[in-house]
C-alpha positions in Angstrom: -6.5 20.3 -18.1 -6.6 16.5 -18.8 -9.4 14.9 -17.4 -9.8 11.0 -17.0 -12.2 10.2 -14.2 -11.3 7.0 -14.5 -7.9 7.6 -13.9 -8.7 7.2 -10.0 -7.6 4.1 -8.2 -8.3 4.4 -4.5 -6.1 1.2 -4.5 -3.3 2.0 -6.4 -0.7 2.7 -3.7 0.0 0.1 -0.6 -3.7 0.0 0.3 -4.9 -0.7 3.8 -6.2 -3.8 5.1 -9.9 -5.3 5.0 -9.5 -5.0 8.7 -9.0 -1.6 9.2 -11.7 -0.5 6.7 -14.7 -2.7 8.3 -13.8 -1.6 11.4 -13.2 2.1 10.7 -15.2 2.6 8.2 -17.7 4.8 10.7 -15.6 8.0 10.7 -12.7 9.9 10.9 -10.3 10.9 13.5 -8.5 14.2 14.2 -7.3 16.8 16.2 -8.3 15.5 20.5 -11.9 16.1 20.7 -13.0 16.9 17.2 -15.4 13.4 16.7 -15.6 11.9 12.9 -19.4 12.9 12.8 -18.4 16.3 13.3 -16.6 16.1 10.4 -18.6 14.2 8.4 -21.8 16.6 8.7 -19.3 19.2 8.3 -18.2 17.7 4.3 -21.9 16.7 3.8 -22.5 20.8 3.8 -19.6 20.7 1.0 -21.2 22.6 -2.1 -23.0 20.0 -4.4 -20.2 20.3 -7.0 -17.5 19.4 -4.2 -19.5 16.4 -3.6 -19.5 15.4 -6.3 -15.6 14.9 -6.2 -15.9 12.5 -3.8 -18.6 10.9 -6.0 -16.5 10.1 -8.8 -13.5 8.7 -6.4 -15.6 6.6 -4.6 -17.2 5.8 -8.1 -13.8 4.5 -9.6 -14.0 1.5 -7.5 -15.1 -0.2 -4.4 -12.5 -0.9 -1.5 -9.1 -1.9 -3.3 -7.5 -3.5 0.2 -6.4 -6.2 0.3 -7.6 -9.9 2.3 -5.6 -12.4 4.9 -4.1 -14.9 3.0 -4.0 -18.5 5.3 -2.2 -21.1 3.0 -0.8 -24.5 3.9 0.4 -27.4 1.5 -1.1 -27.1 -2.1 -4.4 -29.3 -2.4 -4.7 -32.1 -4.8 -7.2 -30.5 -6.5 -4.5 -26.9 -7.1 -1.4 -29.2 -8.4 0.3 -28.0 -11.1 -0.7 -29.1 -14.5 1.3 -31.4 -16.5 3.2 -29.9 -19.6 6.3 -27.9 -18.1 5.8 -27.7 -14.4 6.4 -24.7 -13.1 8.8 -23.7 -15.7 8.5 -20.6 -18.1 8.6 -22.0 -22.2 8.1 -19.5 -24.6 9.3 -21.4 -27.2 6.3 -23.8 -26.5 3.5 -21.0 -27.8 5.4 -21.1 -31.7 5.5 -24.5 -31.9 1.6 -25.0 -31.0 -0.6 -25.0 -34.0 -4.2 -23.2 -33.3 -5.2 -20.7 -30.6 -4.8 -20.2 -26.9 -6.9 -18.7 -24.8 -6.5 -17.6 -21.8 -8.2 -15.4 -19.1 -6.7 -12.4 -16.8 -7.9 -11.4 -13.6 -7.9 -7.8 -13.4 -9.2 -5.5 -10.9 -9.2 -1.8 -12.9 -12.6 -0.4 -13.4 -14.0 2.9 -15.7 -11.8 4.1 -17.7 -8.9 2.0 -16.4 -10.5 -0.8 -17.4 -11.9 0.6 -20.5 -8.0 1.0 -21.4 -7.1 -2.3 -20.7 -9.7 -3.3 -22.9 -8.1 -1.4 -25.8 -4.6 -2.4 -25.0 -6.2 -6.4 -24.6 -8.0 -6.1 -27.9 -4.5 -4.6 -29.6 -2.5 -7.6 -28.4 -5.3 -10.0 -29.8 -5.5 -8.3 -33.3 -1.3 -8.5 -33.2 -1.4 -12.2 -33.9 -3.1 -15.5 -34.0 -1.4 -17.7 -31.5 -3.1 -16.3 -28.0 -6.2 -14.7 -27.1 -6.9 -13.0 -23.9 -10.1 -13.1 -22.4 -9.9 -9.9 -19.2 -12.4 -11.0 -16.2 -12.9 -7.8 -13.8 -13.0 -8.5 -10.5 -13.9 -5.0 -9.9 -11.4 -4.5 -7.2 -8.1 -6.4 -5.9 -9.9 -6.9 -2.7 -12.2 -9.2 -4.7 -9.4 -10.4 -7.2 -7.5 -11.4 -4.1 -10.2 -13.2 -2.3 -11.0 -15.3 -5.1 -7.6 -16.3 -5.9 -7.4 -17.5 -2.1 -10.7 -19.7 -2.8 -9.1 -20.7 -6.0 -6.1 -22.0 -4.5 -8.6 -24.6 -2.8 -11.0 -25.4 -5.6 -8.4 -25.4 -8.5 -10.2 -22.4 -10.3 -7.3 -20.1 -11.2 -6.3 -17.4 -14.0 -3.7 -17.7 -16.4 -2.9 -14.2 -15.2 -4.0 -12.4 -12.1 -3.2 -8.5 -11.1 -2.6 -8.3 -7.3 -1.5 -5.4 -5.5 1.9 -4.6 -4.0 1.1 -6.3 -1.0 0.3 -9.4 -1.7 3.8 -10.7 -3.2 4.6 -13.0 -0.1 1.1 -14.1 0.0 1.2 -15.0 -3.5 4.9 -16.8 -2.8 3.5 -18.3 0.4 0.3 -19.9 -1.9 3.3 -21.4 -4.3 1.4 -20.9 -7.3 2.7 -18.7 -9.2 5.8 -19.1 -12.0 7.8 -16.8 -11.5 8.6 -14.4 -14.7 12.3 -14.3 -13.7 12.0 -17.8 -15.6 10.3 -16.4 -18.7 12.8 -13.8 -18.8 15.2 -16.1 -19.1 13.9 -18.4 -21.3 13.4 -15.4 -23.9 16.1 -13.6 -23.2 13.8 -10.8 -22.1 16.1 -7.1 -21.5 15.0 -5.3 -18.4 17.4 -2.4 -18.3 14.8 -0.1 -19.7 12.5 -0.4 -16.7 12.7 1.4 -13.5 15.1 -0.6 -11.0 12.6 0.1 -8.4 9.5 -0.8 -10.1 11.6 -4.2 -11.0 12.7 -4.3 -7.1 9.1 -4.1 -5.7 8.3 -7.7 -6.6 11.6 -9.5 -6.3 12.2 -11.8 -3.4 16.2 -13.4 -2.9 17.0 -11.8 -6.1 14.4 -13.5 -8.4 11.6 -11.3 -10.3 8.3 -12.8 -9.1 5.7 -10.6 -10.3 5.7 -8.4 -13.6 5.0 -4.4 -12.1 2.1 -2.9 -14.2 -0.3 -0.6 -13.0 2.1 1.4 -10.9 1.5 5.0 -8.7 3.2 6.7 -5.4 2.6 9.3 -2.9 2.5 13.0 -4.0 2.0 16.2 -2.4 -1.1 17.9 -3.6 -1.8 21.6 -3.0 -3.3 24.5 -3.4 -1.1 27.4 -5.3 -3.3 30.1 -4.0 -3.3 29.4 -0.5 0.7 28.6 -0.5 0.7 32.6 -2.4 -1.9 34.1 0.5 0.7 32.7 3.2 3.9 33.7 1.4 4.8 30.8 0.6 7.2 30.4 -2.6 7.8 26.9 -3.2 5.9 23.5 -1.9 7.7 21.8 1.1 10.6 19.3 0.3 11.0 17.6 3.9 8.9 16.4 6.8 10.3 19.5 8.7 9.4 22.1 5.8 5.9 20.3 5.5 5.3 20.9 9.0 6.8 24.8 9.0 4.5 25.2 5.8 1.0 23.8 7.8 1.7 25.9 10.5 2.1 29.0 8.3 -0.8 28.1 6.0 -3.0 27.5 9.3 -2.3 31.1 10.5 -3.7 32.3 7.3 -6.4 30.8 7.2 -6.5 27.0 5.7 -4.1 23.9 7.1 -3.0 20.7 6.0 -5.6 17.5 5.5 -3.6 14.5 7.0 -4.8 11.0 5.5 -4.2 8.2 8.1 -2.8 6.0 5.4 -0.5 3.7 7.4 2.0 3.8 3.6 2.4 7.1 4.9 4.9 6.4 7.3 6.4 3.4 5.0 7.4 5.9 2.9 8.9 8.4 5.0 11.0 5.2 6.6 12.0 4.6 2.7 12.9 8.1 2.1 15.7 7.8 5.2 16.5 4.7 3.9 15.3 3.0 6.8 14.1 -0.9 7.2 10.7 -1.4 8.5 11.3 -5.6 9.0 14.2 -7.6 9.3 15.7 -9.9 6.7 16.7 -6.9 4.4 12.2 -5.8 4.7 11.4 -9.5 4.3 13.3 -10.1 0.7 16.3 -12.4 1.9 13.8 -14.3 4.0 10.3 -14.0 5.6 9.9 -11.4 7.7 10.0 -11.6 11.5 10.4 -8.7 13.6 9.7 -5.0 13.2 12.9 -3.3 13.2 11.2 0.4 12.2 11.0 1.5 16.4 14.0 3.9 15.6 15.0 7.4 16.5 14.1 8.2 12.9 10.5 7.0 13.0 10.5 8.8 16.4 10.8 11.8 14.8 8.3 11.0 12.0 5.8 10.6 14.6 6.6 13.2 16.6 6.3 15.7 13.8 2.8 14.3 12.6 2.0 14.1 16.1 2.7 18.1 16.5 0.5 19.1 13.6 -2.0 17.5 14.7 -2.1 18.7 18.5 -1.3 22.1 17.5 -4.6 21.7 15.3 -2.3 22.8 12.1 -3.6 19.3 10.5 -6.9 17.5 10.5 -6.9 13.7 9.8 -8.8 11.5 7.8 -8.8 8.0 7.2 -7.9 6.3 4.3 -11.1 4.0 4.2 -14.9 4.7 4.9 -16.8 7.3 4.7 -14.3 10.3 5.6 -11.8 8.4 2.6 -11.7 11.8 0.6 -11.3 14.8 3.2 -8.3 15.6 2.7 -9.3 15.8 -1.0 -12.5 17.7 -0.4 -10.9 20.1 2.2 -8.5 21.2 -0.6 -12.0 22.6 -3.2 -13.8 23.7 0.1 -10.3 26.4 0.9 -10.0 24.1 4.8 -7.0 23.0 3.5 -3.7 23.4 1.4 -2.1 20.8 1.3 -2.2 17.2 1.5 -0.6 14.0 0.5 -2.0 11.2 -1.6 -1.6 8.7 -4.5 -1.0 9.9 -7.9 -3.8 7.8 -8.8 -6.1 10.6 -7.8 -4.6 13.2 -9.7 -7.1 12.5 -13.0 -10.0 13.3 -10.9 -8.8 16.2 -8.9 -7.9 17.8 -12.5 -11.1 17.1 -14.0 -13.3 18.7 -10.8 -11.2 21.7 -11.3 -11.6 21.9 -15.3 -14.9 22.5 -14.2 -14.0 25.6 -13.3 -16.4 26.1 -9.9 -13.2 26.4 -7.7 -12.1 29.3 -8.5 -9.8 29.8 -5.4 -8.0 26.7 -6.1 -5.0 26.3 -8.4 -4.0 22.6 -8.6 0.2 22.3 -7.6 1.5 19.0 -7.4 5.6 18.4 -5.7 7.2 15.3 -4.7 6.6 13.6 -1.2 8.2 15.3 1.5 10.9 13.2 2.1 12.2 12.9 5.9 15.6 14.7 5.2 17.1 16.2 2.4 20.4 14.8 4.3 19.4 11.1 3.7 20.0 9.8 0.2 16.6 7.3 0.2 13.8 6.7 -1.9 10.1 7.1 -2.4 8.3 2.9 -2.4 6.6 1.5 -5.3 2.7 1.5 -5.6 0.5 -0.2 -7.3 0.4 -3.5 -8.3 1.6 -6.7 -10.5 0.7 -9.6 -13.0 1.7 -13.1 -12.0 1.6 -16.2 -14.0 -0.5 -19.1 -12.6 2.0 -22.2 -12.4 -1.5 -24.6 -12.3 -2.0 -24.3 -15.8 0.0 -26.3 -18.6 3.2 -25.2 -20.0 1.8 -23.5 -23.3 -0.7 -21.7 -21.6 2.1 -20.1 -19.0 4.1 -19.1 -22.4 0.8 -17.4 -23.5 0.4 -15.8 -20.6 4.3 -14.4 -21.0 3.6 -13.2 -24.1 0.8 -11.1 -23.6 2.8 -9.7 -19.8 5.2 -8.9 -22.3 2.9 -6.9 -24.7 1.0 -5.0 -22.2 4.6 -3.6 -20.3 6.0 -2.8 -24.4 7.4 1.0 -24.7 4.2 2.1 -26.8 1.7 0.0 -24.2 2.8 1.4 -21.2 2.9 4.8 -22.6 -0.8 4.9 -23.8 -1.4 2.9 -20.2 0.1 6.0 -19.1 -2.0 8.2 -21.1 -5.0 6.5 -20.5 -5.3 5.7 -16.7 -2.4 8.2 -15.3 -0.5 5.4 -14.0 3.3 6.2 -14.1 5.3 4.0 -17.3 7.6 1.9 -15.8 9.7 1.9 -18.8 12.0 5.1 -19.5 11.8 4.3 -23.1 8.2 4.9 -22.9 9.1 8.1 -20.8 10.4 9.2 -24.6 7.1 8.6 -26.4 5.5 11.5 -27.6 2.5 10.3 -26.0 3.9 10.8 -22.6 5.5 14.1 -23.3 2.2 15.2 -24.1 0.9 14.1 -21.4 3.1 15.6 -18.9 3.0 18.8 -20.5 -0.7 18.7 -20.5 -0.6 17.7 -16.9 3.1 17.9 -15.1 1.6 16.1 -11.6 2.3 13.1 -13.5 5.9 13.4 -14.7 7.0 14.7 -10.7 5.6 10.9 -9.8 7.5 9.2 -12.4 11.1 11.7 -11.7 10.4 10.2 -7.7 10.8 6.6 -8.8 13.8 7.2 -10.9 15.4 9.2 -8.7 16.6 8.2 -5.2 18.7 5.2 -3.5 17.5 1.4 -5.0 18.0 0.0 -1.5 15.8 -3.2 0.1 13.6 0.4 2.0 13.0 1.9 -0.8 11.9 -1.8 -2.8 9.5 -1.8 0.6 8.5 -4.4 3.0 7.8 -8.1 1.8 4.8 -9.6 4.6 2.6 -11.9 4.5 -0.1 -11.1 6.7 0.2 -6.8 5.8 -3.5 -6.2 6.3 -3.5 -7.2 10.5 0.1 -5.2 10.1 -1.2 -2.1 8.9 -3.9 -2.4 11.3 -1.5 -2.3 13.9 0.2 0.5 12.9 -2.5 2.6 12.5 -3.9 1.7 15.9 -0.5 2.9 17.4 -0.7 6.6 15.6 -4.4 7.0 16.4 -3.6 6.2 20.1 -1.3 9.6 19.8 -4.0 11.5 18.5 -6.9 10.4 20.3 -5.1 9.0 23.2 -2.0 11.4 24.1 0.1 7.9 23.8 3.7 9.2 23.3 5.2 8.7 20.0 8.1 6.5 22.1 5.4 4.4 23.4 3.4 4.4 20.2 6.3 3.1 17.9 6.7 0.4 20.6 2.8 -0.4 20.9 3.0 -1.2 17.5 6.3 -2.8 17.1 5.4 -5.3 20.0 2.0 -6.1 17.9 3.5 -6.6 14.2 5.8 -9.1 16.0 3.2 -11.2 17.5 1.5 -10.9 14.0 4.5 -12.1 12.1 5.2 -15.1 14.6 1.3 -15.9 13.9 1.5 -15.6 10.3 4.6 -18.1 10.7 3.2 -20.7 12.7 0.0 -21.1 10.1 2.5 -21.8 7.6 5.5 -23.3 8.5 8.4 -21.2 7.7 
């Protein structure tokens, strides 16, 4: 098996907020009664070699989630250069005589970063007009943070990588160009990429950020177990994936349920279902929660039943108990599970060890909500954007290396590198991902998921500005049915009535 512990990025998908992982970072929660110490102690007597698992996840990075973002009228000191405004001018960078250098913001780490290196040092050995300088932030929770201070003190990147959560932050700091302008300008063909990956970070139409790094939600389990309980074939919907942990608990193992509020994002996406208003915030900024529906009812309810019924154990997504679900799968506690594609280079290597022998690694799409709803799985991951405080040659620089790293042969040996899904389907093509994906198929079912499925404003996602305090909210609402006993009626309404108040908030620090 292909091993790349680097290939880890506990960030990569639609990453919970700052908020939720200071505050939660203490523990876990699960079934009524069962306390996040409990469970800790009970992974800290995990064999050494299982441990280590969690090690090397936690290794990859630190927290990937992302800040609050309070922006009001750009400061003297963060006006835009002169030389071009905020307009994209390719044609500037063959016209300038000498070198360029500019400097990206990135937040990959290990071997993702050691990738991006390569792929950096490529793109400056290509030519003479542009050099790149990468500055790791180590993780977008820092990248983000210091953008924010930069917006004040006028020190900015040419090019920052921000996840998919930020987009109406970054629109709402107005400092960004926009690459819908250098596509334009360079007649730049986007019907190679994937028209969701291209969706994820357009707003009324126009491409703000360039997708790079990009993952989604699989479902991870163990072969063995699924052929102890009789099992033929992994679970397809919401109501198979809760037949299947019911099943697999009888026999002995269960389903490891990570509180990861994307989790329920997704599910909304896969029914083709809103979560805000204004088409999810991309014809406008978002102002109501409109997800309170008889479809998110019934999401709830199911998780809600596994849970109680003790046929699941949660876990959050931050803090210590980050990994459980992954852990519970080595240990034989648990079959199945759903997580980021991003851990898949991890998981593999762990098992290549070959110290679990009861485990044989499956990986199937998410388990969409009905196989009667044509939706579609949301885009993780995250972005380049173009800083519009820098002059106009600069910007064009900063196009033309975008434009290198998301090429057909760079985003295949991204791909190879990191585990991160190409975003072009020429690149799908390469040799270099065939080989990949029949070294290690987990990676091609993530990449089928985005191609596949409805291109709708759900499955683009939800476009919000203050997504850390609405995440928060969220997962305050589905803890309070698990700990609590709060219906999932009242739940969904808890939760709705708090996203609101956080969206009129968000609006009156602003100014819509």
């Amino acid at each position: 098996m292909r091993w790349q512990a680097g290939a880890v990025r506990t960030g990569a998908h639609r990453e919970v907020g700052d908020a939720t992982a200071a505050r939660r970072a203490t523990g876990a929660t699960g079934a009524p009664g069962a306390s996040g110490a409990t469970r800790r102690r009970s992974t800290a007597r995990l064999c050494a070699a299982l441990a280590a698992l969690g090690a090397l996840l936690a290794g990859a990075g630190a927290s990937t989630t992302a800040a609050v973002l309070v922006v009001g009228a750009p400061s003297a000191a963060a006006a835009p250069s002169s030389g071009g405004g905020a307009q994209c001018q390719p044609s500037l960078l063959t016209k300038h005589k000498g070198t360029i250098d500019i400097d990206f913001w990135e937040s990959m780490v290990t071997a993702n970063g050691t990738t991006l290196q390569g792929l950096t040092n490529a793109f400056n050995a290509s030519q003479h007009h542009v050099h790149v300088t990468l500055v790791q932030q180590r993780s977008y929770t820092t990248t983000w943070i210091k953008y924010q201070a930069g917006l004040s003190n006028g020190q900015l990147p040419d090019v920052v990588q921000l996840t998919s959560i930020d987009l109406q932050g970054v629109e709402d700091s107005r400092s960004v160009t926009p690459v819908q302008s250098c596509m334009k300008a360079s007649h730049y063909k986007t019907s190679d990429f994937i028209p969701r990956v291209l969706a994820a970070y357009k707003l009324d139409g126009v491409q703000i950020g360039m997708p790079f790094a990009v993952s989604g939600p699989v479902l991870i389990y163990n072969q063995l177990a699924f052929k102890k309980a009789g099992i033929t074939s992994p679970p397809k919907t919401l109501g198979q994936f809760v037949s299947d942990a019911a099943i697999l608990k009888a026999h002995g193992s269960g389903v490891g349920l990570k509180l990861d509020p994307w989790h329920l994002e997704t599910w909304l996406a896969s029914a083709d279902q809103l979560f805000v208003n204004h088409d999810n915030g991309r014809k406008g900024r978002a102002t109501k929660a409109v997800f309170d529906t008889q479809t998110a009812k019934k999401i709830w309810t199911d998780l809600d039943e596994i849970v109680r019924s003790g046929d699941a154990t949660t876990n959050l997504a931050t803090g210590a108990a980050e990994f459980d679900n992954l852990l519970g799968i080595g240990s034989g506690k648990y079959a199945m599970t759903i997580d980021t594609t991003a851990v898949l280079g991890t998981v593999e290597a762990v098992l290549a060890t070959h110290k679990y022998p009861n485990v044989k690694l499956g990986v199937a799409p998410f388990p969409v909500y009905s196989a009667k709803v044509h939706g579609g799985i949301e885009v993780g991951g995250s972005a380049l954007y173009i800083s519009n405080r820098k002059p106009a040659v600069d910007r064009a620089a900063a196009w033309d290396y975008i434009s290198y790293l998301d090429s057909t042969q760079s985003q295949a040996t991204w791909a190879k590198g990191t585990g991160y899904i190409p975003i072009r389907k020429s690149s799908a093509r390469t040799s270099t991902v065939k080989a990949l994906w029949s070294a290690s198929p987990g990676y091609k079912v993530a990449y089928e998921q985005l191609v596949g499925g409805a291109n709708t404003y759900a499955t683009a996602g939800a476009v919000l500005g203050p997504y850390t305090q609405v995440r928060t909210a969220e997962l305050d609402a589905e803890e309070s049915m698990y700990q609590s006993g709060v219906s999932p009626s009242t739940a969904l309404a808890n939760a709705t009535r708090q996203i609101d108040q956080i969206l009129s908030q968000y609006d009156q620090r602003i100014g819509s």
